[in-house]
DSSP file (Angstrom, degrees, kcal/mol; ACC not computed):
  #  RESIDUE AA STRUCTURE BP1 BP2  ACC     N-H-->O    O-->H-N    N-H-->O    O-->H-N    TCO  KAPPA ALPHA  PHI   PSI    X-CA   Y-CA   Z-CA
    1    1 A X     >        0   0    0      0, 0.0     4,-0.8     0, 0.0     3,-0.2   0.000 360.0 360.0 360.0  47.4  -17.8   34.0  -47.4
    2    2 A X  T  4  +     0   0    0      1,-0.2     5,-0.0     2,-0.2     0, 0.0   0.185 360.0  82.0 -92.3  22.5  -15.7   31.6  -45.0
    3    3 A X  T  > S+     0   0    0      3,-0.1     4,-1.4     2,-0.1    -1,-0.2   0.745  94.0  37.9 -49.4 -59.6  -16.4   29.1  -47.0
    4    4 A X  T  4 S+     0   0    0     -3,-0.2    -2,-0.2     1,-0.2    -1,-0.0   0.920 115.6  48.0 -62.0 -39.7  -13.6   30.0  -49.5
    5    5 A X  T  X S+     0   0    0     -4,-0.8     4,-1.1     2,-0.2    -1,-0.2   0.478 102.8  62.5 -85.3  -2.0  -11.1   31.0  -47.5
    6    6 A X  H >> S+     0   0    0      1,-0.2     2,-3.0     2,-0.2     3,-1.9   0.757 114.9  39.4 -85.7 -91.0  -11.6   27.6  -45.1
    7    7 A X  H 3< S+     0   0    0     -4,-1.4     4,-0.4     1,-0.3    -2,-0.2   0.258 107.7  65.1 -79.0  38.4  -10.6   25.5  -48.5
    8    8 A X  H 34 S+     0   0    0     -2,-3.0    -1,-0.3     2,-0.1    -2,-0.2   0.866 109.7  32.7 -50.5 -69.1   -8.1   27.9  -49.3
    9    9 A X  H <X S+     0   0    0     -3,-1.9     4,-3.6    -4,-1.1     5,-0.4   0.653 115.8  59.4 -69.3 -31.5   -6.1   27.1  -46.3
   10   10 A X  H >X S+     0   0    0     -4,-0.6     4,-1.3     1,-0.3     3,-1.2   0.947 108.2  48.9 -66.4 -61.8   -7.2   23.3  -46.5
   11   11 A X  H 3> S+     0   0    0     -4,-0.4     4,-0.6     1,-0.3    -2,-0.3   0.538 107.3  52.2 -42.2 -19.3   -5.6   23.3  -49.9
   12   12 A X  H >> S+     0   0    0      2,-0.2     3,-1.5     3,-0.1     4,-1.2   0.864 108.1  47.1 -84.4 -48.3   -2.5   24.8  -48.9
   13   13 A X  H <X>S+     0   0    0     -4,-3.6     4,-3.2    -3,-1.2     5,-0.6   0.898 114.5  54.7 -65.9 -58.9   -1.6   22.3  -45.7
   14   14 A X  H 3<5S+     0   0    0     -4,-1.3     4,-0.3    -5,-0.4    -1,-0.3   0.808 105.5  46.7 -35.0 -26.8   -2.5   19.5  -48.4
   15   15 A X  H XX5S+     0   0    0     -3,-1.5     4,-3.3    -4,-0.6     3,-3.1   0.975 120.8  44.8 -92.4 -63.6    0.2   21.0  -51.1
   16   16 A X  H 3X5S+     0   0    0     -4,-1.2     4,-2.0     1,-0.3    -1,-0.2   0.731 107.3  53.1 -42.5 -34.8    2.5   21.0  -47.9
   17   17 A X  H 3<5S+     0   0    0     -4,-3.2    -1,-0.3    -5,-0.4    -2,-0.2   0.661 120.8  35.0 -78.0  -4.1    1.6   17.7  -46.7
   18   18 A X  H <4<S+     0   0    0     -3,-3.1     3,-0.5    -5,-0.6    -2,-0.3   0.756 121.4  44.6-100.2 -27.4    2.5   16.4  -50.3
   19   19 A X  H  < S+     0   0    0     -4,-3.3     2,-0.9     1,-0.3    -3,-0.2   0.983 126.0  35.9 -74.3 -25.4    5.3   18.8  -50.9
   20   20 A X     <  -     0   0    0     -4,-2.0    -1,-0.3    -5,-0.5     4,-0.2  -0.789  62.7-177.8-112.1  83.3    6.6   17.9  -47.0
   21   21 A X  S >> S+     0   0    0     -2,-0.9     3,-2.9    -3,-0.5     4,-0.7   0.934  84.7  59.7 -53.9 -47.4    5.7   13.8  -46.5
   22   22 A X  T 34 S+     0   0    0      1,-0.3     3,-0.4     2,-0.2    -1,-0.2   0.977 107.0  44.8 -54.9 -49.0    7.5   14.8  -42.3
   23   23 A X  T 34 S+     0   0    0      1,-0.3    -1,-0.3    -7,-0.2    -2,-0.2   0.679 105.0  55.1 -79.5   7.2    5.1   17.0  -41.9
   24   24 A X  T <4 S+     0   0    0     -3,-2.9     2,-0.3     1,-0.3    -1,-0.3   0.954 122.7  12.0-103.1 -28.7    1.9   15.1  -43.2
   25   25 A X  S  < S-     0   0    0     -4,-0.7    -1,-0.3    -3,-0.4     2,-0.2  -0.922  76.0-130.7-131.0 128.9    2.4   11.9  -40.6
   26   26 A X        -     0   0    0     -2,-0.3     3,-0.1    -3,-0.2    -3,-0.0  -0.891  35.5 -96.1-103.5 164.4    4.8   11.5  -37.5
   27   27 A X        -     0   0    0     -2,-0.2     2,-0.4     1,-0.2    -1,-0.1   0.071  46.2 -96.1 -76.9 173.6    6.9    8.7  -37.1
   28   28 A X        -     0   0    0      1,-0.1     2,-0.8     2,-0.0    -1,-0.2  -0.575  55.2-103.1 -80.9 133.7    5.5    5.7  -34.7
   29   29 A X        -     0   0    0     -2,-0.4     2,-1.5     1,-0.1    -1,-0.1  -0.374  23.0-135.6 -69.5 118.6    7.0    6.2  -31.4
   30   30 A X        -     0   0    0     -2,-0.8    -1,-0.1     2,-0.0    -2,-0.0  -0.436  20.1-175.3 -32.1  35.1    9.8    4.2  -30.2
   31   31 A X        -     0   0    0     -2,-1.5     2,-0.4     1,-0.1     3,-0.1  -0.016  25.4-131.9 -68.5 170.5    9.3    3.1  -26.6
   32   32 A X     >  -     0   0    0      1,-0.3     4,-1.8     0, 0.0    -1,-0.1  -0.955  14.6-124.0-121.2 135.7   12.6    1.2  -25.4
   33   33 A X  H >> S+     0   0    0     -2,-0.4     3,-1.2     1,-0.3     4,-0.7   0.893 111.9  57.6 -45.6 -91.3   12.0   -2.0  -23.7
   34   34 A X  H 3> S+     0   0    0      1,-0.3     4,-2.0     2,-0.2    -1,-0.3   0.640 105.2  49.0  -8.5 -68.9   14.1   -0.5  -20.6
   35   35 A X  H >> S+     0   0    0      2,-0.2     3,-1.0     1,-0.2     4,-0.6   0.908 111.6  50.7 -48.8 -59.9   11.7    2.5  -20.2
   36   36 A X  H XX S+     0   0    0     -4,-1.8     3,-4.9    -3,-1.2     4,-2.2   0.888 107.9  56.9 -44.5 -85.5    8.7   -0.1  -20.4
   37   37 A X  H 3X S+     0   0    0     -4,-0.7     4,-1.9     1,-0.3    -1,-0.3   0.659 113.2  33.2 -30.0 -45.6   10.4   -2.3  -17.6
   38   38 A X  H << S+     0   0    0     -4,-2.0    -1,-0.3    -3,-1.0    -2,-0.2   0.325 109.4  62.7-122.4  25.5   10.8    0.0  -14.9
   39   39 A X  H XX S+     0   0    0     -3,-4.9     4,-2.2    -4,-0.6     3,-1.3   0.642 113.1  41.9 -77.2 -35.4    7.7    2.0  -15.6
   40   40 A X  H >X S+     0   0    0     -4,-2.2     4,-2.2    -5,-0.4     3,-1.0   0.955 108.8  56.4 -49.0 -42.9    6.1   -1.5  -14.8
   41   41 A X  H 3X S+     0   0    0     -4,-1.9     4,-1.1     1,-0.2    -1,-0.3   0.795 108.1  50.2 -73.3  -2.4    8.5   -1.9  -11.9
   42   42 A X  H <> S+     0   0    0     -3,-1.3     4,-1.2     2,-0.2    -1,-0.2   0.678 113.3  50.5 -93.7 -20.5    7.0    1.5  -10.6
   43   43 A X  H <X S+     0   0    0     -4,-2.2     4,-2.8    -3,-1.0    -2,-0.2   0.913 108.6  43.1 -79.3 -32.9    3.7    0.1  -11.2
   44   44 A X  H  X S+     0   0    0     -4,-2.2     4,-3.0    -5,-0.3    -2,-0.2   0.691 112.2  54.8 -90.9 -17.5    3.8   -2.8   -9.6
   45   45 A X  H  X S+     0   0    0     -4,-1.1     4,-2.2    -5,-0.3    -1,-0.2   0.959 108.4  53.3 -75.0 -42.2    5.7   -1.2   -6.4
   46   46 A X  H  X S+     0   0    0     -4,-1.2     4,-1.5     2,-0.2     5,-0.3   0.987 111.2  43.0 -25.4 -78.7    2.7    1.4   -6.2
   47   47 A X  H >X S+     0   0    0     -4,-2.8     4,-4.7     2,-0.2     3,-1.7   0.921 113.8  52.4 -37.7 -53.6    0.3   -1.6   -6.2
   48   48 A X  H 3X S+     0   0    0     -4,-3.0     4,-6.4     1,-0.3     5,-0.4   0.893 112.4  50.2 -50.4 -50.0    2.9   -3.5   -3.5
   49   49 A X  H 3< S+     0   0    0     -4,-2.2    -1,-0.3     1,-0.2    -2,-0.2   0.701 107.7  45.7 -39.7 -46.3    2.7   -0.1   -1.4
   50   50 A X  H <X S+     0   0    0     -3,-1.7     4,-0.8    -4,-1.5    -2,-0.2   0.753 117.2  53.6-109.2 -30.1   -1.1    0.1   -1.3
   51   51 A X  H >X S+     0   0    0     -4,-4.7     4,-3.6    -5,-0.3     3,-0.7   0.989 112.6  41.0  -6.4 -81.6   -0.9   -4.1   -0.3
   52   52 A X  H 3< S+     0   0    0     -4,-6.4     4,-0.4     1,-0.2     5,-0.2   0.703 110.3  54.4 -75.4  -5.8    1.1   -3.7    2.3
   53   53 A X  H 3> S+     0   0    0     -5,-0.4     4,-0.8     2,-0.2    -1,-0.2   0.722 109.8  56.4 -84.4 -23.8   -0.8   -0.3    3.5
   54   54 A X  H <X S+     0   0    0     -4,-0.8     4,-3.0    -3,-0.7     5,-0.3   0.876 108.6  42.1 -55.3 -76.6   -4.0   -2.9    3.4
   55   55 A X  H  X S+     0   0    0     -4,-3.6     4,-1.5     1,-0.2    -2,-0.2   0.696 114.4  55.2 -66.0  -6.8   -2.2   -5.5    5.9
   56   56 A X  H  > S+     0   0    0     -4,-0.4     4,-4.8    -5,-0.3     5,-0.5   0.854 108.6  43.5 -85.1 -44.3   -1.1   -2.5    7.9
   57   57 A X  H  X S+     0   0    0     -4,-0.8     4,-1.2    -5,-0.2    -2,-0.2   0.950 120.0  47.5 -46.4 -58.9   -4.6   -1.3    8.3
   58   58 A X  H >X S+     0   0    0     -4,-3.0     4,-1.6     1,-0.2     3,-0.8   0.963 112.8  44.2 -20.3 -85.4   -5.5   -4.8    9.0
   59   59 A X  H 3X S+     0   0    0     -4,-1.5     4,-1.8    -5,-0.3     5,-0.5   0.838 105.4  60.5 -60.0 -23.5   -2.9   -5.5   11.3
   60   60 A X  H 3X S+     0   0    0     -4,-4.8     4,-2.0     1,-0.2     5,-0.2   0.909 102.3  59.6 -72.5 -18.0   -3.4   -2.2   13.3
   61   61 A X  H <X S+     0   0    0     -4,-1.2     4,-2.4    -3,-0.8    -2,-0.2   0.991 113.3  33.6 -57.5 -60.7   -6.9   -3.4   14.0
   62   62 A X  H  X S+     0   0    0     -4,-1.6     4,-1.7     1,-0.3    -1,-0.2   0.670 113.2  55.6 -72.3 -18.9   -5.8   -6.5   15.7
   63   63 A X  H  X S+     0   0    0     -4,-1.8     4,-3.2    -5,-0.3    -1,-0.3   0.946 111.4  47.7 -83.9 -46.8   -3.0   -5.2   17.2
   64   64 A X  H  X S+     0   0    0     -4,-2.0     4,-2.5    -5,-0.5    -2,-0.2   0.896 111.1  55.3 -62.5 -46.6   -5.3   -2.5   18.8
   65   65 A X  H  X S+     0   0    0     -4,-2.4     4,-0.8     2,-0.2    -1,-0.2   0.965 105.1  45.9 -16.5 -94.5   -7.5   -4.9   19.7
   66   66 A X  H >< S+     0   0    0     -4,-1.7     3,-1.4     1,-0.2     4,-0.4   0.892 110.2  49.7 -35.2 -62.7   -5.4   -6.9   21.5
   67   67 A X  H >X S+     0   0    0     -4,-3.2     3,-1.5     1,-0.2     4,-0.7   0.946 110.9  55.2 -72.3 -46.8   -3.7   -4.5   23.5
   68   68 A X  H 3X S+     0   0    0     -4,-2.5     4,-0.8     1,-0.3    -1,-0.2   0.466 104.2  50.7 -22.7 -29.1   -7.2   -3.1   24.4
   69   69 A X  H << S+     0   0    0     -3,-1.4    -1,-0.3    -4,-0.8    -2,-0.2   0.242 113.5  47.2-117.9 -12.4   -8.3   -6.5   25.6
   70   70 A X  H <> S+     0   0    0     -3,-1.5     4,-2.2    -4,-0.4    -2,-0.2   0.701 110.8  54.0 -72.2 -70.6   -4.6   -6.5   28.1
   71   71 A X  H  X S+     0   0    0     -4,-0.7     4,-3.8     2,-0.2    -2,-0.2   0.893 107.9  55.8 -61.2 -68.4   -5.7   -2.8   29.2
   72   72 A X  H >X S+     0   0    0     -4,-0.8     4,-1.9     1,-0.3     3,-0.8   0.914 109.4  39.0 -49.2 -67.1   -9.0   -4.6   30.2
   73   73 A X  H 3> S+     0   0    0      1,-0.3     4,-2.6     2,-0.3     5,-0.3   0.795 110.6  53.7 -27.3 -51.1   -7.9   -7.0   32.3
   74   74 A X  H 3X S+     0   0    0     -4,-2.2     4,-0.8     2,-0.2    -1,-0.3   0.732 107.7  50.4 -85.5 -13.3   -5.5   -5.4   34.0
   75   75 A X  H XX S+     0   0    0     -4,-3.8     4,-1.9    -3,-0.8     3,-0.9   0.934 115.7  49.6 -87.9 -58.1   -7.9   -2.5   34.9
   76   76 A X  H 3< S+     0   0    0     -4,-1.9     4,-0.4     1,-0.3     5,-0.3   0.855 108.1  47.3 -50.5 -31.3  -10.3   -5.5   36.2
   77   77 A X  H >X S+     0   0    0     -4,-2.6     4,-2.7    -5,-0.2     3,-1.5   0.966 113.0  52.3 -71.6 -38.3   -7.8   -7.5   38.3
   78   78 A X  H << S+     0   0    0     -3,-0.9     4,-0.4    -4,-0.8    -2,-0.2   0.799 118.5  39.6 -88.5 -18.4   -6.6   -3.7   40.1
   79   79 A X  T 3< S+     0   0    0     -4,-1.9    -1,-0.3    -5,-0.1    -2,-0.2   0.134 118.8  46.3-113.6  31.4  -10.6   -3.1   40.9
   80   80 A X  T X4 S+     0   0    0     -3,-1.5     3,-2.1    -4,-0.4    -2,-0.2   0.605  99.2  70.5-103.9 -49.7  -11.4   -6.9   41.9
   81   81 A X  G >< S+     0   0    0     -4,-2.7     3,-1.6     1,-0.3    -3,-0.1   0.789  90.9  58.5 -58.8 -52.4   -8.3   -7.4   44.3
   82   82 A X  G 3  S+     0   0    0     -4,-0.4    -1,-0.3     1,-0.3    -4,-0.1   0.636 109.0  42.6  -6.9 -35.2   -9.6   -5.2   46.8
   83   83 A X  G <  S+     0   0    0     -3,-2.1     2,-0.6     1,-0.1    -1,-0.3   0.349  78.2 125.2-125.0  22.6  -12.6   -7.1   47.3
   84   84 A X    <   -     0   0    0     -3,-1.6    -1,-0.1     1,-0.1    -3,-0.0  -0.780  61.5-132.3 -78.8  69.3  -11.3  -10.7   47.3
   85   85 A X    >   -     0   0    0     -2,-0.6     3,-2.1     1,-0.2     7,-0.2   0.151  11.4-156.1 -19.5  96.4  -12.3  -12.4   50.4
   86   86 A X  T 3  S+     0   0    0      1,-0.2    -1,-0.2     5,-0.1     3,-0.0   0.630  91.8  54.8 -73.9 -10.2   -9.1  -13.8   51.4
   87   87 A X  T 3  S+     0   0    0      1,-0.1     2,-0.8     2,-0.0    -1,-0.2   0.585  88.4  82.8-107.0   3.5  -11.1  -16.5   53.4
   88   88 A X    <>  -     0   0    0     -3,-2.1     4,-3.2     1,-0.3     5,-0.2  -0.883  66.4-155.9-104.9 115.4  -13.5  -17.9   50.4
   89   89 A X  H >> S+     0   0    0     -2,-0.8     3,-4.1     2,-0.2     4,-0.7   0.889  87.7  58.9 -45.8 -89.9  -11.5  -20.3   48.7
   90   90 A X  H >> S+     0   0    0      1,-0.3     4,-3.4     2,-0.2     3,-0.5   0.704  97.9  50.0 -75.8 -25.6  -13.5  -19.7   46.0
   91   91 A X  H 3> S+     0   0    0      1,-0.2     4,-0.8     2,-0.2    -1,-0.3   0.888 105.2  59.7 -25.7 -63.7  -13.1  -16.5   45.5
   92   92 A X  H << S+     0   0    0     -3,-4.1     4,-0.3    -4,-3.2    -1,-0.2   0.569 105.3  51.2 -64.0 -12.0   -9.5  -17.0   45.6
   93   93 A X  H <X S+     0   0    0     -4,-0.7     4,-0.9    -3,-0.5     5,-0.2   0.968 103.1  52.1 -75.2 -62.4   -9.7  -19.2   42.9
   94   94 A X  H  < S+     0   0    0     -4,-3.4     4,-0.4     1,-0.3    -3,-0.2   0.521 116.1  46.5 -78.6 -11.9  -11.9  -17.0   40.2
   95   95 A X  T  X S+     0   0    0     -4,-0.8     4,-3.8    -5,-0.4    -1,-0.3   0.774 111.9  51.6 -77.5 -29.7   -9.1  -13.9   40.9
   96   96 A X  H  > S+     0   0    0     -4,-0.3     4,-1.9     1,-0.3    -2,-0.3   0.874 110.3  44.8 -74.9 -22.9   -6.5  -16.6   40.4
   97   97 A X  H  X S+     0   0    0     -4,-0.9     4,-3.2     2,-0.2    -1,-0.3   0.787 113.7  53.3 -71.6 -29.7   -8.2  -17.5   37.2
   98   98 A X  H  > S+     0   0    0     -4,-0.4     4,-2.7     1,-0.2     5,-0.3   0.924 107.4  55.5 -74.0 -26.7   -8.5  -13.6   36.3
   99   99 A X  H  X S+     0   0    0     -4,-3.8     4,-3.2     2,-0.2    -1,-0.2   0.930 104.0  43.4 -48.2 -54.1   -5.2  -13.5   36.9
  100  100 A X  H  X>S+     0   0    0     -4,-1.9     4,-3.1     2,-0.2     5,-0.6   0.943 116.4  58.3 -69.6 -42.0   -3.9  -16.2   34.5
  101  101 A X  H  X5S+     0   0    0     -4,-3.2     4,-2.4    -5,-0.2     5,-0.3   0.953 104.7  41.7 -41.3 -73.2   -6.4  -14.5   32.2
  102  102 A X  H  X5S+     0   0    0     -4,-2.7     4,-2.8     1,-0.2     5,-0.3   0.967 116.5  55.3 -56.7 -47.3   -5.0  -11.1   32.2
  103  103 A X  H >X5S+     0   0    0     -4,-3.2     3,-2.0    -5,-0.3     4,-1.7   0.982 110.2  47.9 -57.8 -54.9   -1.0  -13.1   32.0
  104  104 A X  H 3X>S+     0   0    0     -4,-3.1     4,-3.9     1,-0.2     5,-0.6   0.979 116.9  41.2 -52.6 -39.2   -2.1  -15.0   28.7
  105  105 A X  H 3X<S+     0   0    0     -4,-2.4     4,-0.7    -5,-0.6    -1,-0.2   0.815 110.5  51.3 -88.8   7.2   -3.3  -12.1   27.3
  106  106 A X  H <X5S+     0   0    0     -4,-2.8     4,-1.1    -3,-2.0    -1,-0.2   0.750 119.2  45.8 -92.6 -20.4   -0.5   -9.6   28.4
  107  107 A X  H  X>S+     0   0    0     -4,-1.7     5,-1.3    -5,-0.3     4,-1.2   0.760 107.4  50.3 -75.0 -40.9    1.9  -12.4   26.7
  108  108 A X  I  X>S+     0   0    0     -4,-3.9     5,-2.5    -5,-0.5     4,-0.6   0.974 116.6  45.3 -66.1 -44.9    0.0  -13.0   23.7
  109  109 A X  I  <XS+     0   0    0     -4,-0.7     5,-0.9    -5,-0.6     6,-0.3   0.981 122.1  40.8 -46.0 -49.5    0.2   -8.7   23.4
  110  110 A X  I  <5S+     0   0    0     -4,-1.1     5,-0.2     3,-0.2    -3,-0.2   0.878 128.7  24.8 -84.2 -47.3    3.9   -9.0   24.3
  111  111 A X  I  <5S+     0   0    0     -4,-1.2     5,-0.2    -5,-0.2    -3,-0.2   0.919 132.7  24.1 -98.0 -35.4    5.1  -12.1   22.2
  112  112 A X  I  X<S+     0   0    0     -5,-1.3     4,-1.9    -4,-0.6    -3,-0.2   0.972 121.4  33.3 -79.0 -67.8    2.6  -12.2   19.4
  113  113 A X  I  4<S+     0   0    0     -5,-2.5    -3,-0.2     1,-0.2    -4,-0.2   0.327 113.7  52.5-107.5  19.1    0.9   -9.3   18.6
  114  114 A X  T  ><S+     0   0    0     -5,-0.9     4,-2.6    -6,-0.3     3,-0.3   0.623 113.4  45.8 -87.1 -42.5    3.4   -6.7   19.2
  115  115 A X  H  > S+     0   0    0     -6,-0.3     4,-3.4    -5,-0.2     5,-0.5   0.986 112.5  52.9 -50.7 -50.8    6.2   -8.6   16.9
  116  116 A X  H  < S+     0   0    0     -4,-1.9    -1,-0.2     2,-0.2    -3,-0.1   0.463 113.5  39.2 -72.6  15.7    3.7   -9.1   14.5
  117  117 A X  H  4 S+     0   0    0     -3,-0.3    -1,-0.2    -5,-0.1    -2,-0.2   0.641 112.3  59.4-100.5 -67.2    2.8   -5.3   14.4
  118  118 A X  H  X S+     0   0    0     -4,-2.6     4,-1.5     2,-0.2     3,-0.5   0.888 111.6  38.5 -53.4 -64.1    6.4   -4.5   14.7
  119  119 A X  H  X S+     0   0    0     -4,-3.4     4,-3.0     2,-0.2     5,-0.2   0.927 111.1  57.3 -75.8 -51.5    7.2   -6.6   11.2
  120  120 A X  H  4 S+     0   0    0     -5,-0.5     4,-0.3     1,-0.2    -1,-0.2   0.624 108.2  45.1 -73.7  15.2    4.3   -5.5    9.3
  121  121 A X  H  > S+     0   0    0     -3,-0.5     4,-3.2     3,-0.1    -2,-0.2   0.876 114.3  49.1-100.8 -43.3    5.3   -2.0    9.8
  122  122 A X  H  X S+     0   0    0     -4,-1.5     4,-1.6     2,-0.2     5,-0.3   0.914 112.3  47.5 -44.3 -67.6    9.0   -3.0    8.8
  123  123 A X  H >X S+     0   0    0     -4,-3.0     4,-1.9     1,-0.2     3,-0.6   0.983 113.2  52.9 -63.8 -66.5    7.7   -5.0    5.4
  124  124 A X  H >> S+     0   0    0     -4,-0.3     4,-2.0     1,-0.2     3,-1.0   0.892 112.7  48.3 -48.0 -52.7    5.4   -1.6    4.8
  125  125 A X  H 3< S+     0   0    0     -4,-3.2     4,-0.4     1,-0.3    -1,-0.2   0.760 107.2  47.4  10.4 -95.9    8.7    0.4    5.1
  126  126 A X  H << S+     0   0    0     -4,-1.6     4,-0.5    -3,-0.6    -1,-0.3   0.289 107.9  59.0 -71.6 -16.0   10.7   -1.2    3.1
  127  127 A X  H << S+     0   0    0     -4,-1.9     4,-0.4    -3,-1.0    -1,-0.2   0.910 109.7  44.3 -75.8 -41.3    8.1   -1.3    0.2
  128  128 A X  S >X>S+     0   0    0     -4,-2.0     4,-2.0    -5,-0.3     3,-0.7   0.812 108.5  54.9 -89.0 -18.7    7.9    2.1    0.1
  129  129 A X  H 3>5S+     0   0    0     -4,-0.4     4,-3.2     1,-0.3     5,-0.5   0.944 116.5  46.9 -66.6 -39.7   12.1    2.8    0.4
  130  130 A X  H 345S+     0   0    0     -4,-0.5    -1,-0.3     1,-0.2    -2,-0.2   0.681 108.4  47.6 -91.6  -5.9   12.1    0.6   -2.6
  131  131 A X  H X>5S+     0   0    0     -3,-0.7     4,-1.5    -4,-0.4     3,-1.1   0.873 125.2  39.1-104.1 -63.4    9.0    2.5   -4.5
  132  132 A X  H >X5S+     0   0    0     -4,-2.0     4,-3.9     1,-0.3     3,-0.7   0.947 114.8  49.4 -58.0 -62.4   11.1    5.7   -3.6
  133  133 A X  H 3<<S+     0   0    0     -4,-3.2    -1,-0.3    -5,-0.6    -3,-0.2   0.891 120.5  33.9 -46.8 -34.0   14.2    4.4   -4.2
  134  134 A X  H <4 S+     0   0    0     -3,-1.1    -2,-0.2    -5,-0.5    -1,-0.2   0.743 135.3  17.5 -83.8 -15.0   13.2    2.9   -7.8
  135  135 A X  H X< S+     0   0    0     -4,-1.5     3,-0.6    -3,-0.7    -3,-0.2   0.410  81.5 119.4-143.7   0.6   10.8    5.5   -9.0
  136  136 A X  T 3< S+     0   0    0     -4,-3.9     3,-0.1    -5,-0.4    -4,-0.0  -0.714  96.4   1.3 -95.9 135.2   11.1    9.0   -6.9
  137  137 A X  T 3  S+     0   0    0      1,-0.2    -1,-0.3    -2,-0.2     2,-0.2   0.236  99.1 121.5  85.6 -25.3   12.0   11.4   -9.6
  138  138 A X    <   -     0   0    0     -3,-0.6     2,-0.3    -4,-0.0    -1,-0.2  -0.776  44.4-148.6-107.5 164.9   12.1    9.5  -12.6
  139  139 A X        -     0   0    0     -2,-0.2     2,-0.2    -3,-0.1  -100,-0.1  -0.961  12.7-177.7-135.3 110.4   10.1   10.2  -15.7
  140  140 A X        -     0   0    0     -2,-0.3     5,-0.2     1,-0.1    -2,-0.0  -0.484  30.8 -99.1-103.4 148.2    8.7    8.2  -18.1
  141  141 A X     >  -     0   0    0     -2,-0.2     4,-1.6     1,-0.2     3,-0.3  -0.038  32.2-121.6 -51.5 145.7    6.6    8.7  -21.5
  142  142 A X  H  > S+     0   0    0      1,-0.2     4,-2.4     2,-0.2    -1,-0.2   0.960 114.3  64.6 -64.0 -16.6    3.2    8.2  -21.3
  143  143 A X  H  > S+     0   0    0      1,-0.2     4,-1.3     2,-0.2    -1,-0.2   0.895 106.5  41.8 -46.1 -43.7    3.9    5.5  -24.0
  144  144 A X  H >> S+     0   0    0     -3,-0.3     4,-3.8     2,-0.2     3,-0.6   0.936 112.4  50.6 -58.8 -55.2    5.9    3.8  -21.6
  145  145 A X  H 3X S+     0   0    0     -4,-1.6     4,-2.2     1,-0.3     5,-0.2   0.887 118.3  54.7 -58.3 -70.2    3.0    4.5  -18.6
  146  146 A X  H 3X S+     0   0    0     -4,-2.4     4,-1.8    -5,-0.2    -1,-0.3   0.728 110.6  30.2  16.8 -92.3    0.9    3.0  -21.6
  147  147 A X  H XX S+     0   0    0     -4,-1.3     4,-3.6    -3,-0.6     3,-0.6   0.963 116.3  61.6 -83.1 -60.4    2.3   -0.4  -22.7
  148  148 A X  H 3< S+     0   0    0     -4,-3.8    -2,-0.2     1,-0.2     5,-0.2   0.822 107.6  43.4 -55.7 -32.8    3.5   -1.0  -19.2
  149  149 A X  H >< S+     0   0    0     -4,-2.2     3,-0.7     1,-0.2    -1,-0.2   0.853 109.2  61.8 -40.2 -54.0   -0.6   -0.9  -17.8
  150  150 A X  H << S+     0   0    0     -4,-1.8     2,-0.7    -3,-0.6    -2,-0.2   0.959 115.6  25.5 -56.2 -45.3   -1.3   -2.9  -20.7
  151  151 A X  T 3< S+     0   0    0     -4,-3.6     2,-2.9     1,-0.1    -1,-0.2  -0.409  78.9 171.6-109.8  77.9    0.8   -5.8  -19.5
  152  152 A X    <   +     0   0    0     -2,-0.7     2,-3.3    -3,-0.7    -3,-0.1  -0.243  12.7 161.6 -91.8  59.0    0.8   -5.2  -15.4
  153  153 A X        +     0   0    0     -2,-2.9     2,-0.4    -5,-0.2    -1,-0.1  -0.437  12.8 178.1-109.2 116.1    2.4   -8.3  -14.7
  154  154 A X        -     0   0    0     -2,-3.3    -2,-0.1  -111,-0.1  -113,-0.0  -0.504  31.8-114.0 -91.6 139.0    3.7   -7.8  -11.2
  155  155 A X        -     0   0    0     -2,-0.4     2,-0.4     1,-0.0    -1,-0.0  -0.523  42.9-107.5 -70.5 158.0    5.7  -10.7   -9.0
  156  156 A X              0   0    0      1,-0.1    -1,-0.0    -2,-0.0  -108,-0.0  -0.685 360.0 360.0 -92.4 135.3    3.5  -11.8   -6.0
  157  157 A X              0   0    0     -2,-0.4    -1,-0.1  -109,-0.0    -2,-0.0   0.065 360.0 360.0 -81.0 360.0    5.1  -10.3   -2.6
């Protein structure tokens, strides 16, 4: 017979949800505009973070590349010179062309794609001091987590 005694108990929360109106609803939760804003800015620094962790990935490719492709050279010019017939003009030419090969690409390593390595490591940084800085440690409602998802409009980096 737990049939009776189930609408026993329903009839008793019902005479409490009429006798107690708090207890039969809670109120609609209150997010504050504030909370909402810098759960958003934590979202959108998240996103910026996993961006710039993208272009790093990116950039370590090319950058590896490149110095790989420097590496190469210069191990071909140190096993050609040896055997460079100092009496065939042309000979002397096609090291002097490996040469300027191996300088463009130890300058493009050196002026190009080391700065540009060098900054996109710097930009990745600084995204993440500023995700730390804004967001390590604080804690927001999921209401906030919430509304701010709903509207994820983040400024373009």
């Amino acid at each position: 017979m737990a049939f009776p005694r189930f609408a026993s108990v329903c009839a008793a929360l019902c005479l409490v949800a009429i006798a107690c109106p708090a207890f039969a609803q809670y109120p609609a939760v209150q997010t504050v505009p504030e909370e909402i804003a810098a759960a958003r800015k934590c979202l959108c620094l998240e996103q910026a973070v996993q961006d710039r962790r993208f272009e790093l990935d990116v950039r370590n490719g090319l950058f590896e590349r490149t110095r790989n492709e420097a590496a190469a050279l210069e191990r071909e010019v140190a096993q050609r010179r040896p055997a460079v017939n100092v009496d065939d003009q042309s000979q002397i030419d096609a090291f002097r062309a490996l040469l300027d090969k191996r300088d463009a690409a130890r300058q493009h390593y050196e002026l190009v794609a080391a700065p540009e390595q060098q900054q996109t490591v710097a930009r990745y940084n600084a995204t993440v001091a500023e995700l730390n800085a804004a967001c390590a440690g604080k804690f927001y409602s999921t209401y906030a987590w919430e509304a701010a998802r709903k509207d994820p409009s983040c400024p373009k980096n």
